[in-house]
N, C-alpha and C positions, 0 to 999 in steps of 0.2 A: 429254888435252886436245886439242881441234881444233885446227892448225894458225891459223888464223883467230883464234882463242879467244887464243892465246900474243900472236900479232902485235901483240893491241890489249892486251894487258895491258903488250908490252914499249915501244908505241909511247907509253899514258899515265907510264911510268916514267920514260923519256927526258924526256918535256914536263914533268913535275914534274921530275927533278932539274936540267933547265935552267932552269926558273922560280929552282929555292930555291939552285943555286950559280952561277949566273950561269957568265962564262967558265973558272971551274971546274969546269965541269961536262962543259967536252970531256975530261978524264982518265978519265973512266969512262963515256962511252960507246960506245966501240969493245969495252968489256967488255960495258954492257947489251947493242947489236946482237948479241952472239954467243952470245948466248942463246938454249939449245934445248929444255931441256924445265922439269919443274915444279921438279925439285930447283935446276936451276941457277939460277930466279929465285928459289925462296927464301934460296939461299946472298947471293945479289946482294941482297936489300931486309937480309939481316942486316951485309952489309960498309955499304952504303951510311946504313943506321941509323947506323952508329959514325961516319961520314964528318958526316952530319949535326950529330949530337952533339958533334962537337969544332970544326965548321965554324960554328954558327949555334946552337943549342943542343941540352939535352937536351927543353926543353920543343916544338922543331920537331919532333926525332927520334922523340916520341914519337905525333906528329900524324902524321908520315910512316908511322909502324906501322897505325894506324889505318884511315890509307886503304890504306895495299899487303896489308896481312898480315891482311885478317876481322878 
């Protein structure tokens, strides 16, 4: 995937989990920024699912799969 390609997938990831955990959402993103290639973001939408789902629900967690994961 194109450098460019990553950037905007990792910078929409960020703006969604700041939307849906508000100032919870600075704990995991010094984890999204260090994000480098395809595995490592899908490891990251599979923790951040579970984050979701015990933060706000299973029915957000599984809107959030929706949009990050095809």
């Amino acid at each position: 995937m194109a450098r460019q390609q990553m950037q905007d997938k990792i910078n929409n990831l960020l703006s969604y989990v700041s939307r849906t955990l508000g100032e919870d959402a600075n704990l995991v993103h010094a984890r999204i920024e260090a994000i480098r290639t395809e595995q490592e973001f899908e490891e990251m939408i599979k923790k951040i699912y579970v984050i979701i789902s015990g933060y706000r629900s299973v029915k957000d967690a599984e809107k959030f799969m929706q949009i990050f994961n095809g």
